[in-house]
N, C-alpha and C positions, 0 to 999 in steps of 0.2 A: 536524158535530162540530167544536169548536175545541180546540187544544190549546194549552196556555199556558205556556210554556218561560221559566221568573225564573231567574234568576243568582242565587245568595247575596250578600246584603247582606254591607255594609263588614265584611272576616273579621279577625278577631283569630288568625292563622295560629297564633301561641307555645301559645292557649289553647285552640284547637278548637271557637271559639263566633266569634260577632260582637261589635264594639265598643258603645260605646252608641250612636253616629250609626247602627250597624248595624240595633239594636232601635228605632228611631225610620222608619228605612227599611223594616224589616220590618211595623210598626206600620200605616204607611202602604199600604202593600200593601194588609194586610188590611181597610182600611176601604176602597179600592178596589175591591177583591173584593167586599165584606159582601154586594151585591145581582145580584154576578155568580153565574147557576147554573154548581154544580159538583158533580160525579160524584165524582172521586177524588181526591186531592194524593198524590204521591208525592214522596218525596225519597232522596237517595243518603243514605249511612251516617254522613256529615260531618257532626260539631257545625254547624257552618257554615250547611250546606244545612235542618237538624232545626230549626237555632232560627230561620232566616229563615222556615218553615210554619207554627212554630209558634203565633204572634198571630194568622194567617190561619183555624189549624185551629181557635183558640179562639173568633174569633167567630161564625166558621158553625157551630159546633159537632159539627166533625169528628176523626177522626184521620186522619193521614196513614201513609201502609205505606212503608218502606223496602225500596229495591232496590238492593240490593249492588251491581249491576252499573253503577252509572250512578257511583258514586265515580271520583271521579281517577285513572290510573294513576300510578306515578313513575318 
């Protein structure tokens, strides 16, 4: 089993999403991925962490499940 632990791409903190170098970094991920097998994406509840899976989950044509617990504390 491998597990594959991404950081959220460049966050837009004010707006709870990533910037556009973010969705370009994000972008890139997923076509990284595209031919990597994978079981599940999960991500925390963070804009942040949702839109950096998101181009990922779109090309493999997945959804990812959010785990509350894996959000930042403050």
């Amino acid at each position: 089993m491998l597990l594959y632990i991404i950081r959220h791409a460049d966050p837009d903190y004010a707006h709870n999403t990533i910037t556009e170098f973010g969705w370009e970094e994000a972008r890139a991920l997923a076509a990284y991925l595209k031919d990597v097998e994978i079981d599940k994406i999960y991500t925390s509840p963070l804009g942040r962490a949702i839109d950096t899976a998101t181009p990922t989950c779109e090309i493999k044509g997945m959804d990812y499940t959010v785990l509350p617990w894996t959000a930042e504390s403050m």
